[in-house]
C-alpha positions, 0 to 999 in steps of 0.5 A: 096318700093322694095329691092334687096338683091344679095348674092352667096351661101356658097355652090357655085363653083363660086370662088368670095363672095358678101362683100358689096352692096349698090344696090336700085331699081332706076326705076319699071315699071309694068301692069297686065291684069285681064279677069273678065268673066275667074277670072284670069290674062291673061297677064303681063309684067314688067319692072325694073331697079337696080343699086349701088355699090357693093364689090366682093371679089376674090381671097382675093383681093377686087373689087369695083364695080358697077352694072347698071341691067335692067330686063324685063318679060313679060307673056301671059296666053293662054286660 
């Protein structure tokens, strides 16, 4: 099972804090492609999707919130 963690340093200029989440990686998708005669990937890409509610809080106020982020990569090695 994956996890998610999102936090904002403590160090951070941005003026808003995490104070609650409750985020899960709803969907995970992925390929990796291995040249045997080279002995390394040459290729790979994935796909995922996080979604929950979450709790910011700016200026001391809190705001609710949810958040729906889908994410894909995708790398080619070059020989």
């Amino acid at each position: 099972m994956l996890s998610v963690e999102l936090s904002v340093a403590d160090d951070s200029p941005l003026p808003i804090r995490v104070k609650d989440s409750q985020r899960k990686v709803k969907e995970s998708k992925g390929v990796v492609l291995f040249d045997r005669k080279l002995g390394r990937i040459v290729q790979s890409k994935e796909w995922f999707r996080i979604a929950g509610g979450i709790t910011l809080v700016a200026n001391g106020q809190e705001l609710p919130s949810e958040l729906d982020l889908k994410m894909e990569t995708e790398v080619a090695i070059k020989r």
